[in-house]
C-alpha atoms as an extended CHARMM CRD file, in Angstrom:
* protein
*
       183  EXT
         1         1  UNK       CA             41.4140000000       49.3230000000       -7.9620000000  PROA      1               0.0000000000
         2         2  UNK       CA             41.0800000000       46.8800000000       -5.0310000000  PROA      2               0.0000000000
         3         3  UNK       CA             37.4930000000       48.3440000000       -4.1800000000  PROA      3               0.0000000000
         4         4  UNK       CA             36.6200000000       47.8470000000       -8.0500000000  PROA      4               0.0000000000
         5         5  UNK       CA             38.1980000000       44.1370000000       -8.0110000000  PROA      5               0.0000000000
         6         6  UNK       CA             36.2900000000       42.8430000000       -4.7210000000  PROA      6               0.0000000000
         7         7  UNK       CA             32.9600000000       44.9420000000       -5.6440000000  PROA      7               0.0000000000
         8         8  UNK       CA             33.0480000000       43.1780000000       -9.0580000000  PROA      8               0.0000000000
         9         9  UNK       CA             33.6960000000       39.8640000000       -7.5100000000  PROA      9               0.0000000000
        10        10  UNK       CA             30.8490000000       40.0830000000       -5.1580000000  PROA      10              0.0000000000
        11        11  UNK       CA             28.4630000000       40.5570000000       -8.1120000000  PROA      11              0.0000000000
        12        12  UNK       CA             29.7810000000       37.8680000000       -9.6670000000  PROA      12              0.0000000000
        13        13  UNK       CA             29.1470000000       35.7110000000       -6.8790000000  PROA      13              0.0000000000
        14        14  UNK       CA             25.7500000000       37.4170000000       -6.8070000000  PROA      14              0.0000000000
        15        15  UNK       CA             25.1830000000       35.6860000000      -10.2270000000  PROA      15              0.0000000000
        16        16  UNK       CA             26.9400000000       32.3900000000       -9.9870000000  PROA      16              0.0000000000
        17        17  UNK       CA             24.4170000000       32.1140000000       -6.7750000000  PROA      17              0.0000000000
        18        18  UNK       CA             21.1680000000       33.3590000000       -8.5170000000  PROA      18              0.0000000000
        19        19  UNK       CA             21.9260000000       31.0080000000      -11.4200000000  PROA      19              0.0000000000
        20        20  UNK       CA             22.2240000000       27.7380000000       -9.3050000000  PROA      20              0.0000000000
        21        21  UNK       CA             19.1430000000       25.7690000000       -9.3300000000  PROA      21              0.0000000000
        22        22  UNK       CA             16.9850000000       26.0990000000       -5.9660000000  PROA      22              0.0000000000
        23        23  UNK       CA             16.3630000000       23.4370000000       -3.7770000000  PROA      23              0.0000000000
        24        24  UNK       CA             13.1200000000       21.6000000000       -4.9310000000  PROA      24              0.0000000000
        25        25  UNK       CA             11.5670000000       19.5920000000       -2.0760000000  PROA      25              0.0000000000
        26        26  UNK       CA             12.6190000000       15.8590000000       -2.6190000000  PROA      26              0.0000000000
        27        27  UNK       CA             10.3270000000       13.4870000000       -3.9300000000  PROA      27              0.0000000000
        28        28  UNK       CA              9.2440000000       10.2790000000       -1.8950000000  PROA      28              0.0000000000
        29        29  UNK       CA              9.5490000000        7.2390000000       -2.8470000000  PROA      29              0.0000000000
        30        30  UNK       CA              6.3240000000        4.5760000000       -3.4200000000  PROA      30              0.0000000000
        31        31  UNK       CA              7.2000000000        2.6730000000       -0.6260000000  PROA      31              0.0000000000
        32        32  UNK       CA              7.4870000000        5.8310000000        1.6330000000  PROA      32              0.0000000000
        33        33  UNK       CA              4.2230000000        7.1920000000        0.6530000000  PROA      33              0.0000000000
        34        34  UNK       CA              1.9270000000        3.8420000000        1.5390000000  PROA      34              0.0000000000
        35        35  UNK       CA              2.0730000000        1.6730000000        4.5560000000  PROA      35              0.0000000000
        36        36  UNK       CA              0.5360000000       -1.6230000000        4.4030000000  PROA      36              0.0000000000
        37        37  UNK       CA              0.0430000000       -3.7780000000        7.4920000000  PROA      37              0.0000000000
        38        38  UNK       CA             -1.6640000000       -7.4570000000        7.0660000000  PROA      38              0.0000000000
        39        39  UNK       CA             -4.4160000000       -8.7970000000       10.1640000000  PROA      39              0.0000000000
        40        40  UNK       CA             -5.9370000000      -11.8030000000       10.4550000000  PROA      40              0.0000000000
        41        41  UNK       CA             -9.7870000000      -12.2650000000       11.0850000000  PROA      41              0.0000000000
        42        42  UNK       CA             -8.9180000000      -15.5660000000       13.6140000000  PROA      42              0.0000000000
        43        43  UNK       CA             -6.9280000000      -15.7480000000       16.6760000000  PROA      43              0.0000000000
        44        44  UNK       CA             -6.1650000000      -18.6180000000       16.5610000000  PROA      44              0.0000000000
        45        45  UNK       CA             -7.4040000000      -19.7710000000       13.0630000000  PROA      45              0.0000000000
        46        46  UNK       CA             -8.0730000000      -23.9810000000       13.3490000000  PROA      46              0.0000000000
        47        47  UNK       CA             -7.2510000000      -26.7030000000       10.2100000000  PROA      47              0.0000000000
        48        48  UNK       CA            -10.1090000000      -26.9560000000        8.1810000000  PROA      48              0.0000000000
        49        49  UNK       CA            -11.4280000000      -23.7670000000        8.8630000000  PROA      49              0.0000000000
        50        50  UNK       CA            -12.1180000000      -20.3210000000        6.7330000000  PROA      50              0.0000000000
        51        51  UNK       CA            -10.5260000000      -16.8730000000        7.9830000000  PROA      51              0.0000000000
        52        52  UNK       CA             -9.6440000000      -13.1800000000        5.9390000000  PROA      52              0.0000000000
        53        53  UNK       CA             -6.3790000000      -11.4130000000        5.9170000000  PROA      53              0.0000000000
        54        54  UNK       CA             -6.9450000000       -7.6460000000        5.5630000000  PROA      54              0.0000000000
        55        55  UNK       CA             -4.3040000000       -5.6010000000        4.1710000000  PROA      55              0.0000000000
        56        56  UNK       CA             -4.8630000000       -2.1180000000        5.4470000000  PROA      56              0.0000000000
        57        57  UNK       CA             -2.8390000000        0.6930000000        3.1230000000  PROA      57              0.0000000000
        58        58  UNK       CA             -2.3030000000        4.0400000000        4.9130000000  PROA      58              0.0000000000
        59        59  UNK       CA             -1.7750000000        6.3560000000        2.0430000000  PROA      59              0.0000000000
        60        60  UNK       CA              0.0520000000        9.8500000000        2.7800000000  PROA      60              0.0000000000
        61        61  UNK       CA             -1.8350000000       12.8070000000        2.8470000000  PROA      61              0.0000000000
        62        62  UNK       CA             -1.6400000000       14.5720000000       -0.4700000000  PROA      62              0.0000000000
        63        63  UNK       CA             -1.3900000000       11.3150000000       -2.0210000000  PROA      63              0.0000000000
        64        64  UNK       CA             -3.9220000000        8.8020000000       -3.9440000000  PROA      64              0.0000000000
        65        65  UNK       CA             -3.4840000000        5.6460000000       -5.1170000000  PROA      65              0.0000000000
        66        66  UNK       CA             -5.4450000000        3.7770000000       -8.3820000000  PROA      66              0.0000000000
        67        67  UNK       CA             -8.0750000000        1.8600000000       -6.9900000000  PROA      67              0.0000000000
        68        68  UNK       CA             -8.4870000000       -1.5680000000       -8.5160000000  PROA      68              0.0000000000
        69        69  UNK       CA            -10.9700000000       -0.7100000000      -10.6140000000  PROA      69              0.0000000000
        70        70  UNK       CA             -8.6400000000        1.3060000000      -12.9960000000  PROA      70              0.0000000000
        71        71  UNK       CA            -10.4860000000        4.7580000000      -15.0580000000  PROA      71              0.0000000000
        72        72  UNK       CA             -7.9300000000        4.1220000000      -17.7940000000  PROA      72              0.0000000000
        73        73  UNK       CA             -6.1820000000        1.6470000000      -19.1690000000  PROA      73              0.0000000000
        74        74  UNK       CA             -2.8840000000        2.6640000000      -18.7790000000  PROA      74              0.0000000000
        75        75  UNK       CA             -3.4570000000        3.3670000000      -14.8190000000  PROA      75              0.0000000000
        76        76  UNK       CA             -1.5400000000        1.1650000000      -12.7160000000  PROA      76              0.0000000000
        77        77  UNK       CA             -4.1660000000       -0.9120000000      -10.7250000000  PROA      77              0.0000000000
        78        78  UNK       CA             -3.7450000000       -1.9970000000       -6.9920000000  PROA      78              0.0000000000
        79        79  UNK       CA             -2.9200000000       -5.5520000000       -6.6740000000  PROA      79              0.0000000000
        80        80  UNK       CA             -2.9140000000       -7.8140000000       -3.9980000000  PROA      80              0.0000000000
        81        81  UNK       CA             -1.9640000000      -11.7830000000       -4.3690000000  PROA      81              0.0000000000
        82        82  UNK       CA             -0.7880000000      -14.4800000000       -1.8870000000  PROA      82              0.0000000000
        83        83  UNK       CA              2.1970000000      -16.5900000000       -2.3410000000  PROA      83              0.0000000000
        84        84  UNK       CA              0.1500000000      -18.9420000000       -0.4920000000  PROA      84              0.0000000000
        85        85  UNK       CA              2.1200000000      -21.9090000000        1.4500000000  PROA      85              0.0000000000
        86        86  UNK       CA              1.5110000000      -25.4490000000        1.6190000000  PROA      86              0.0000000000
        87        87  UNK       CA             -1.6720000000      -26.2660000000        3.8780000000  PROA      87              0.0000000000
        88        88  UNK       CA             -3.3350000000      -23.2300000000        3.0060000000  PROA      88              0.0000000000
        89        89  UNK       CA             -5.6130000000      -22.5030000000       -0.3160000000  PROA      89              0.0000000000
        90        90  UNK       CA             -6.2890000000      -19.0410000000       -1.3800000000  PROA      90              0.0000000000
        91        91  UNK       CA             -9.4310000000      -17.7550000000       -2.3290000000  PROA      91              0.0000000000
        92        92  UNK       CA            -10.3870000000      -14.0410000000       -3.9550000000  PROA      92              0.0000000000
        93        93  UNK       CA             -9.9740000000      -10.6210000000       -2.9980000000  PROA      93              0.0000000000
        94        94  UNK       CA            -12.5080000000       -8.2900000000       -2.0810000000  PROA      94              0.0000000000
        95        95  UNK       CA            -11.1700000000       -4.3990000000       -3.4530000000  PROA      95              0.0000000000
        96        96  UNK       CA            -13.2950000000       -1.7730000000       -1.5850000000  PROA      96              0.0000000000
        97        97  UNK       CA            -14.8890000000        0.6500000000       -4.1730000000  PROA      97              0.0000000000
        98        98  UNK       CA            -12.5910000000        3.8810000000       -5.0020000000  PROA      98              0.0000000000
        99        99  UNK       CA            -13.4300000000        6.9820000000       -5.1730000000  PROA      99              0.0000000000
       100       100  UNK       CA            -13.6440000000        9.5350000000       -7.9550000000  PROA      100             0.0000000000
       101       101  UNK       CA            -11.5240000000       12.7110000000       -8.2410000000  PROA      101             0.0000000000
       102       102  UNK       CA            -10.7680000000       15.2580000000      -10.4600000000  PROA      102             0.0000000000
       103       103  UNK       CA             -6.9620000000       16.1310000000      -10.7860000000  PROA      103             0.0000000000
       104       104  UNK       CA             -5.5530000000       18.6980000000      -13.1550000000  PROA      104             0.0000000000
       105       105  UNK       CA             -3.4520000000       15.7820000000      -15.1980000000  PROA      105             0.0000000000
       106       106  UNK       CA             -6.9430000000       14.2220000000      -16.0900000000  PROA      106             0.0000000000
       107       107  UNK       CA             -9.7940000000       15.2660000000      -18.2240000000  PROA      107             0.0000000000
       108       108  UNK       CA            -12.1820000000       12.6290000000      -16.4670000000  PROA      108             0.0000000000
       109       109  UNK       CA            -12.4580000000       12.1380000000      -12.7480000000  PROA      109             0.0000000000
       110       110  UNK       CA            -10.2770000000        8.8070000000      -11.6840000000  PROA      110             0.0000000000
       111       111  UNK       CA            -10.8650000000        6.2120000000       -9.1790000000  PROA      111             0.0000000000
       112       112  UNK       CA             -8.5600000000        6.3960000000       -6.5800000000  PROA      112             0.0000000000
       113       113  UNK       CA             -8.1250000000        5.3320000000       -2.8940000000  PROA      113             0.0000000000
       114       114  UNK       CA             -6.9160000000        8.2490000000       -0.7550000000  PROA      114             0.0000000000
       115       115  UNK       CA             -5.7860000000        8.1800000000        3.0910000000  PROA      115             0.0000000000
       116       116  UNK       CA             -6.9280000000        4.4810000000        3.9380000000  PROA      116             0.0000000000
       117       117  UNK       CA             -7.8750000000        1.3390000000        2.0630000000  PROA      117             0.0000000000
       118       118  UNK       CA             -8.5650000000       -2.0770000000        3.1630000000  PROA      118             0.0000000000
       119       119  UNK       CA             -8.3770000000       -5.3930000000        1.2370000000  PROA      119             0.0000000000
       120       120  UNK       CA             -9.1030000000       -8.5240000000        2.4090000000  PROA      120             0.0000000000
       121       121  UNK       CA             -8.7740000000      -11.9410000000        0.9390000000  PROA      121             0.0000000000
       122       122  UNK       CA            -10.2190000000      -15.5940000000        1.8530000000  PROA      122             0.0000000000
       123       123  UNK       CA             -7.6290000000      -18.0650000000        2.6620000000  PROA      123             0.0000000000
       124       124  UNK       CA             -8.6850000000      -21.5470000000        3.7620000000  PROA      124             0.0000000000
       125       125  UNK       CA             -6.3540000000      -23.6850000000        6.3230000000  PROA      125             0.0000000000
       126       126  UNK       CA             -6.1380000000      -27.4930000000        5.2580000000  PROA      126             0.0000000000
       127       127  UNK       CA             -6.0860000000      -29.8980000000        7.2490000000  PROA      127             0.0000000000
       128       128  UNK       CA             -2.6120000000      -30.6660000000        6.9670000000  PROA      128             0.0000000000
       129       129  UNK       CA             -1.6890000000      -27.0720000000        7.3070000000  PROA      129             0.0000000000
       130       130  UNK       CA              1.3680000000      -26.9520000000        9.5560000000  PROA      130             0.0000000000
       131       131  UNK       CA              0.7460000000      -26.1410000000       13.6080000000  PROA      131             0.0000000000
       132       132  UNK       CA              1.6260000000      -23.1440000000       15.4710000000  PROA      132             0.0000000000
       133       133  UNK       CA              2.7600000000      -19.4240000000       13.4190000000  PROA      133             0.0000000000
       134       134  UNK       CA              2.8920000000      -19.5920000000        9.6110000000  PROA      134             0.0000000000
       135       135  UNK       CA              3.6430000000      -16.5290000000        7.5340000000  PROA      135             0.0000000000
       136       136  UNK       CA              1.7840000000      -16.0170000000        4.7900000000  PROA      136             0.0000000000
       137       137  UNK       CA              3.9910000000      -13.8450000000        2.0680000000  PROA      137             0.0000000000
       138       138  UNK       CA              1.6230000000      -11.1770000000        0.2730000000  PROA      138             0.0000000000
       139       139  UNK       CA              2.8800000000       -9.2360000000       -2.3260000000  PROA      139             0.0000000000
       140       140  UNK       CA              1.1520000000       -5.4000000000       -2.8120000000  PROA      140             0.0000000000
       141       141  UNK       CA              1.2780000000       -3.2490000000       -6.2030000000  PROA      141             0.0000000000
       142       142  UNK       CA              0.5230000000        0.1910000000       -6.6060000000  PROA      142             0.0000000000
       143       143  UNK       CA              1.4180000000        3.1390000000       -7.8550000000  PROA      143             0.0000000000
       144       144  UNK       CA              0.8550000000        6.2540000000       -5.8990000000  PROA      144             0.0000000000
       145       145  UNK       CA              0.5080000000        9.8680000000       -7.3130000000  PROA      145             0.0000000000
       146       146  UNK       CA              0.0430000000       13.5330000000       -6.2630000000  PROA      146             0.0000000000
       147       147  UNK       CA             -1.5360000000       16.0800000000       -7.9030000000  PROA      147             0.0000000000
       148       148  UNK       CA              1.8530000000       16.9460000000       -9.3950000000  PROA      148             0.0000000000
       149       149  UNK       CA              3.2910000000       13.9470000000      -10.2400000000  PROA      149             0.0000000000
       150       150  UNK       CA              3.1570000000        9.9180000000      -10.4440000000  PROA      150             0.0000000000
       151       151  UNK       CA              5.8970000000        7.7700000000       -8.5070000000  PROA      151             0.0000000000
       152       152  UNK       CA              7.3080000000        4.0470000000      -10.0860000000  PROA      152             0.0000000000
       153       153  UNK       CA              4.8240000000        1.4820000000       -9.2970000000  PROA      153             0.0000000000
       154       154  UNK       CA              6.0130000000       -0.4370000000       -6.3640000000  PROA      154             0.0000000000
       155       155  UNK       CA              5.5550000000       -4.1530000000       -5.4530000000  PROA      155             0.0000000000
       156       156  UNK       CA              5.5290000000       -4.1590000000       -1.3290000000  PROA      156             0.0000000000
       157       157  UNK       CA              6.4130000000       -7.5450000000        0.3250000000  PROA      157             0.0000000000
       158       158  UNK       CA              3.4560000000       -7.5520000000        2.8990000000  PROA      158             0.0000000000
       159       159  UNK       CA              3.6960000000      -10.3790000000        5.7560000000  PROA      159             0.0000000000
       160       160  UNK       CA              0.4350000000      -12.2160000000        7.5140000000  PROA      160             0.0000000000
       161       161  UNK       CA              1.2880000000      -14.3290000000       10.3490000000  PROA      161             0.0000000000
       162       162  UNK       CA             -1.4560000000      -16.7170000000       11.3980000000  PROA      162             0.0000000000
       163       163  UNK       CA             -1.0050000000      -19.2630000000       14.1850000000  PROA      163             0.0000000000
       164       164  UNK       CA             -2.6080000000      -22.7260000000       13.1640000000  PROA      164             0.0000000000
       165       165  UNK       CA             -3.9960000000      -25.1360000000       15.7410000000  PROA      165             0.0000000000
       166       166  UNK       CA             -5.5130000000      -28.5140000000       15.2470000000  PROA      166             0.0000000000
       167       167  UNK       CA             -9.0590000000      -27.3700000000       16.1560000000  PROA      167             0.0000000000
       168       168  UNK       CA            -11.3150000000      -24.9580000000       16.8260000000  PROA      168             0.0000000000
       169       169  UNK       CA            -11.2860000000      -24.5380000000       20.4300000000  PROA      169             0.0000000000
       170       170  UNK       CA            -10.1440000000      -21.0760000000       21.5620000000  PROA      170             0.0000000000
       171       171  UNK       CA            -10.4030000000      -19.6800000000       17.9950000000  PROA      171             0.0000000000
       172       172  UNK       CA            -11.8830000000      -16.3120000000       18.2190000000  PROA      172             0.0000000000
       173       173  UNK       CA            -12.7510000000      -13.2780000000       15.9610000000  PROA      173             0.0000000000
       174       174  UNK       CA             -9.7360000000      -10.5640000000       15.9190000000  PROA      174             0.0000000000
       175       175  UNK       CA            -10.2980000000       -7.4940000000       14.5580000000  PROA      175             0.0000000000
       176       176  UNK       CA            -13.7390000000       -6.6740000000       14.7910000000  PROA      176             0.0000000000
       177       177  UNK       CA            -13.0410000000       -3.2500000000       13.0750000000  PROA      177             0.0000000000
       178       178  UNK       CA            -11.5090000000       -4.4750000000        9.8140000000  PROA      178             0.0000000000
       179       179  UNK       CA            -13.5600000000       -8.0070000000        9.5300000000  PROA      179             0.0000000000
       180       180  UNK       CA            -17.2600000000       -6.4000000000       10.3910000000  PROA      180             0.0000000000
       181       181  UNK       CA            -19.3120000000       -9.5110000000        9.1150000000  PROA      181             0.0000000000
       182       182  UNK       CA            -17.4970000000      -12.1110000000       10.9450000000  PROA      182             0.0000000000
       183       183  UNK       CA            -20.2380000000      -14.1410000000       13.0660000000  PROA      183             0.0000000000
């Protein structure tokens, strides 16, 4: 009877253990899928002159993000503004051109940045823009998806620090790389 009791229990936990859901692999969150780091285009960047931030977005591998240029309306579109200080005046920003894809969700192809994207915006320093480091606050939207599934859009608090001088001696181009056309 006791060999009937513990066989029947064992089965039973046999069940109670097949029945439980299995571990699904945890979704990310937005924030952990893109990393965004601001550069300036001047080192140091003088009053009255010109410079670019670039905000370069690392986006994980297996994810995408919707490029600016949305391929539906109800995409979420990257977004990049400035919560631009006194002494400095904002200017536009340049999106880099996505690329199309075909995903399984979608009947048409849709423009998307994957692994890297860089967007840079024209800021102007007054000439009563404050001396020495100055943050500039940008703020970053996007949503990123998978082939699988699409995260909550995410706003990213992205910070540019430029240091201001009163002229233009010893300003020089930073960041080659990311600002090719700087002269």
């Amino acid at each position: 009877m006791r060999l009937v009791a513990a066989a029947l229990a064992s089965v039973l936990l046999l069940i109670v253990v097949a029945a439980l859901p299995s571990a699904h692999p945890q979704i990310p969150s937005g924030r952990d899928v893109v990393s965004a780091t601001a550069y300036v285009s001047s080192d140091p960047v003088a009053r009255g002159s010109t410079f670019q931030i670039a905000v370069v977005m690392k986006i994980r591998n297996g994810f995408h993000v919707n490029a600016r240029e949305k391929s539906a309306d109800y995409l979420i579109a990257t977004d990049l503004r400035a919560e631009v200080p006194a002494g400095f005046k904002g200017g536009d920003v340049s999106y880099p051109k996505g690329e199309l894809r075909s995903f399984s969700f979608s009947k048409k192809p849709l423009n998307v940045y994957e692994d890297q994207a860089i967007l840079r915006m024209e800021l102007s320093a007054l000439a009563n823009a404050p001396l020495s480091l100055q943050h500039i606050p940008l703020k970053l939207r996007y949503q990123a998806c998978s082939h699988d599934v699409c995260l909550p859009p995410v706003t990213q608090d992205v910070d540019a620090t430029v240091n201001v001088t009163a002229t233009a001696a010893g300003s020089r181009p930073a960041h080659p790389e990311l600002f090719p056309l700087q002269r």
